[in-house]
C-alpha atoms as a printed R data frame, in Angstrom:
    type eleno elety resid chain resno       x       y       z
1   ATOM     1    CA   UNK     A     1   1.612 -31.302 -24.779
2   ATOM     2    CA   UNK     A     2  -2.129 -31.660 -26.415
3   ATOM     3    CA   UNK     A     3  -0.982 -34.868 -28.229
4   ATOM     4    CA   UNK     A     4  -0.131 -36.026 -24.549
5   ATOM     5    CA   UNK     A     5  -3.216 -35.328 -23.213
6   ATOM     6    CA   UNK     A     6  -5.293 -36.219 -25.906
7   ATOM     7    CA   UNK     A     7  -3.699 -39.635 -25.463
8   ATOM     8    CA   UNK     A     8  -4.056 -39.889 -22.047
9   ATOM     9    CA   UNK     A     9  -7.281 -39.063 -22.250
10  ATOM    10    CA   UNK     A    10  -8.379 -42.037 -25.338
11  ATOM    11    CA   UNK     A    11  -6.613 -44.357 -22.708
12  ATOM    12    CA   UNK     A    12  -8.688 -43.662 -19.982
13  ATOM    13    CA   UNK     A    13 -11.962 -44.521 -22.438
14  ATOM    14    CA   UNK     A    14 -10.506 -47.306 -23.575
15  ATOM    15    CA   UNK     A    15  -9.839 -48.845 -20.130
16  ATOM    16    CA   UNK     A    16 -13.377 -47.450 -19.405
17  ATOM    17    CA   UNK     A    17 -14.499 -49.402 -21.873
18  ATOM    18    CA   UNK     A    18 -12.541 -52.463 -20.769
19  ATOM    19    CA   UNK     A    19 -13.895 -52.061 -17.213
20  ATOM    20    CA   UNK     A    20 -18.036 -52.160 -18.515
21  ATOM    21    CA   UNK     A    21 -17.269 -55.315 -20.915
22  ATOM    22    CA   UNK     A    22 -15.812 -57.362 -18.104
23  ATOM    23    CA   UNK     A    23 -18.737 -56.295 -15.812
24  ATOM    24    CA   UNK     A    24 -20.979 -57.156 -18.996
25  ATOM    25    CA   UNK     A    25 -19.619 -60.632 -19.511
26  ATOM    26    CA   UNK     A    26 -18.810 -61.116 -15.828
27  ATOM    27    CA   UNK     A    27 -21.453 -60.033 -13.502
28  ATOM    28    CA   UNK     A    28 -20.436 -61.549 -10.815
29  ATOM    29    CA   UNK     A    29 -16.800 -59.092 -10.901
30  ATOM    30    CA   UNK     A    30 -18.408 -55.825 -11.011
31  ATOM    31    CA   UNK     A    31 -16.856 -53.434  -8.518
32  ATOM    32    CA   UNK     A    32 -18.591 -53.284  -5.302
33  ATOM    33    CA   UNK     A    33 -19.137 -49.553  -3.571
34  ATOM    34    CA   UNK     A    34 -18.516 -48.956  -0.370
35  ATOM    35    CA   UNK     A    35 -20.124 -47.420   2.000
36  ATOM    36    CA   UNK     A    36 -19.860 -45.770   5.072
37  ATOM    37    CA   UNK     A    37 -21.536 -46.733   8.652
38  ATOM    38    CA   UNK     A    38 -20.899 -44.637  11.298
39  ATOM    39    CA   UNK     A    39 -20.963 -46.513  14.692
40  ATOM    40    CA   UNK     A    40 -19.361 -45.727  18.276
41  ATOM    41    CA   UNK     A    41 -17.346 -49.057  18.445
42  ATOM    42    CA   UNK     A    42 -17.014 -51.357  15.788
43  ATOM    43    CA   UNK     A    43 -18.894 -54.751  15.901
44  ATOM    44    CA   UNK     A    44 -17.232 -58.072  16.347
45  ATOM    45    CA   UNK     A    45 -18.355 -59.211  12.742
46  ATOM    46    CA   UNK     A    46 -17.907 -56.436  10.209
47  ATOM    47    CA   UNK     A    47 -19.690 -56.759   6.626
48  ATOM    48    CA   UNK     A    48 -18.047 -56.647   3.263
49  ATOM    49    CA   UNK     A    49 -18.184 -53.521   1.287
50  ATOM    50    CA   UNK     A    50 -18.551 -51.367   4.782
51  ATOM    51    CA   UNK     A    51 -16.355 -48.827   5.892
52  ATOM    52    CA   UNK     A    52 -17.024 -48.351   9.556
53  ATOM    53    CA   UNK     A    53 -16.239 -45.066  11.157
54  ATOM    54    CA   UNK     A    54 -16.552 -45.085  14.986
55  ATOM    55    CA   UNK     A    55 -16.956 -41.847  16.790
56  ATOM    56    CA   UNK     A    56 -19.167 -39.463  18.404
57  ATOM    57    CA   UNK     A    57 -21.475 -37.259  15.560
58  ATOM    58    CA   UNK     A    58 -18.351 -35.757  13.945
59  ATOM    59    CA   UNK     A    59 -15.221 -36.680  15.712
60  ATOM    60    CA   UNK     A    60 -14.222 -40.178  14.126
61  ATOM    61    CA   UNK     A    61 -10.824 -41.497  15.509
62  ATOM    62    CA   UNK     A    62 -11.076 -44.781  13.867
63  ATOM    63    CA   UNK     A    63 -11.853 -46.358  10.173
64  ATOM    64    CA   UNK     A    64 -12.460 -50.586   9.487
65  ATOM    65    CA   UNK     A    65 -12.893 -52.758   6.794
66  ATOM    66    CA   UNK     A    66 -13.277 -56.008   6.031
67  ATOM    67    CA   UNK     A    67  -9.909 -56.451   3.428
68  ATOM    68    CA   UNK     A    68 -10.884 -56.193  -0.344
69  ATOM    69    CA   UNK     A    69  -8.532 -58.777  -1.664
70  ATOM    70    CA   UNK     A    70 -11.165 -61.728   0.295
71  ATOM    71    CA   UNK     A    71  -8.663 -62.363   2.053
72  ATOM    72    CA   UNK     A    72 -11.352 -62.126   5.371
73  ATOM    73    CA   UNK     A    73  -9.008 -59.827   7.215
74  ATOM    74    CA   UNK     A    74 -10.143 -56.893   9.298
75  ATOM    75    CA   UNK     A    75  -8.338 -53.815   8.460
76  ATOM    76    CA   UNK     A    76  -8.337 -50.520  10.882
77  ATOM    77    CA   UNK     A    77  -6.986 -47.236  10.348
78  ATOM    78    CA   UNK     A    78  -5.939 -44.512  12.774
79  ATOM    79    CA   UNK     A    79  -7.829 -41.157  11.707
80  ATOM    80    CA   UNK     A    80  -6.314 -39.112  14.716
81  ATOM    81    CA   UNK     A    81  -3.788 -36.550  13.384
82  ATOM    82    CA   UNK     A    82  -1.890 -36.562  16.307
83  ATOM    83    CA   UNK     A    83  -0.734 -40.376  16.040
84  ATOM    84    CA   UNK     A    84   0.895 -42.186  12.934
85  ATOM    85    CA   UNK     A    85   0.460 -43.347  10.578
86  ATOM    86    CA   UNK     A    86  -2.509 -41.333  10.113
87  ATOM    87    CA   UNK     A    87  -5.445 -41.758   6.761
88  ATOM    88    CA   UNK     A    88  -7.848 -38.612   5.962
89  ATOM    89    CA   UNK     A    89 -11.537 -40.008   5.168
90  ATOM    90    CA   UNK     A    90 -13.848 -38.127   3.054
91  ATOM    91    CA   UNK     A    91 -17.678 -38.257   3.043
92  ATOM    92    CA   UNK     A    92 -19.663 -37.840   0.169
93  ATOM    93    CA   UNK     A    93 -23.361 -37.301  -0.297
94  ATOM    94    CA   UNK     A    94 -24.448 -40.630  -1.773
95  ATOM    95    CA   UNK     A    95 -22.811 -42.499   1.297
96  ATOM    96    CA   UNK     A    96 -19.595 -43.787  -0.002
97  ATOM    97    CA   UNK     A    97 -16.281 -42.792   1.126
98  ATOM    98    CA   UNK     A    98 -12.643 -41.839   0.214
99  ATOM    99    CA   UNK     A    99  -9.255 -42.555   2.513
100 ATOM   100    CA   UNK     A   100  -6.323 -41.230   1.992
101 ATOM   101    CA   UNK     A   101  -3.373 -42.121   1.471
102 ATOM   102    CA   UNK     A   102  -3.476 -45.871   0.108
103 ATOM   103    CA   UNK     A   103  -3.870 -48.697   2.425
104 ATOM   104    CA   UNK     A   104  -1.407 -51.265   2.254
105 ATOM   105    CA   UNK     A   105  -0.779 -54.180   4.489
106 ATOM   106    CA   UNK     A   106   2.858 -54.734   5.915
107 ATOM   107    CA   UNK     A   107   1.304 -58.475   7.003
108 ATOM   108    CA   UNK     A   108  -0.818 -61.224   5.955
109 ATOM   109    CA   UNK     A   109  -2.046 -60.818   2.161
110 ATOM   110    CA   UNK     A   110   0.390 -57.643   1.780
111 ATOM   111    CA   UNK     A   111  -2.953 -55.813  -0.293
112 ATOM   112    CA   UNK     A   112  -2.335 -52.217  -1.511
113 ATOM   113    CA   UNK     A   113  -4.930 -50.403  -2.731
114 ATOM   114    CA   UNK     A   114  -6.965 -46.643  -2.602
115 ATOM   115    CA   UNK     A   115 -11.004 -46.517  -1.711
116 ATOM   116    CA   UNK     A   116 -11.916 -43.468  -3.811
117 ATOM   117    CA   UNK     A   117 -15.653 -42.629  -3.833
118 ATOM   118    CA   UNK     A   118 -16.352 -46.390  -2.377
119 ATOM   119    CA   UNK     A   119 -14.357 -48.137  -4.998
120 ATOM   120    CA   UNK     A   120 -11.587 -49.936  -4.623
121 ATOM   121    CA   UNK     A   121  -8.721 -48.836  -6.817
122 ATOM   122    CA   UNK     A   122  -5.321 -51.755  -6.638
123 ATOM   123    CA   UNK     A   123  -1.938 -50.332  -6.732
């Protein structure tokens, strides 16, 4: 069981590593954050690398995005438990955000992916 998690856990440096030598060589493909705006409705024109949450102070009922693939899709997500399907979004202090469970479009570019901590994690 150690061996297995010792492993696991030289995999995860190595693709670490991966990850800062592409961003090295290729600026222009580091991973953007996300971060949150909190607004009552959402604007006609939403900005890349946003996730809009509209609602009063701390009841939010909605989530939106601009899709991560480039594809220049808006995406929105219901965030009332009482309707499905339903995503959880999680605030943390340095202004990005987490939704859960994965997103992944039925239609149009047919993107799947996780926003954990305001990056964008592909299935």
């Amino acid at each position: 069981m150690n061996a297995l998690i010792n492993a696991l856990l030289r995999l995860r440096a190595a693709i670490a590593n991966v990850t800062q030598r592409i961003e090295t060589l290729w600026p222009w493909r580091k991973r953007q954050i996300y971060r949150v705006l909190h607004v009552e409705e959402f604007p006609n024109n939403l900005k890349r690398y946003k996730v809009y949450l509209a609602g009063e102070n701390e009841n939010v009922w909605a989530a939106a995005m601009v899709c991560p693939c480039g594809c220049g899709d808006v995406i929105e997500l219901n965030l009332l438990k009482q309707a499905r399907p339903c995503w959880q979004v999680q605030l943390h202090s340095d202004e990005t955000v987490s939704l859960a469970p994965s997103v992944w479009r039925q239609k149009g570019c047919r993107s799947h992916f996780w926003v954990r901590r305001g990056k964008i994690d592909w299935c």
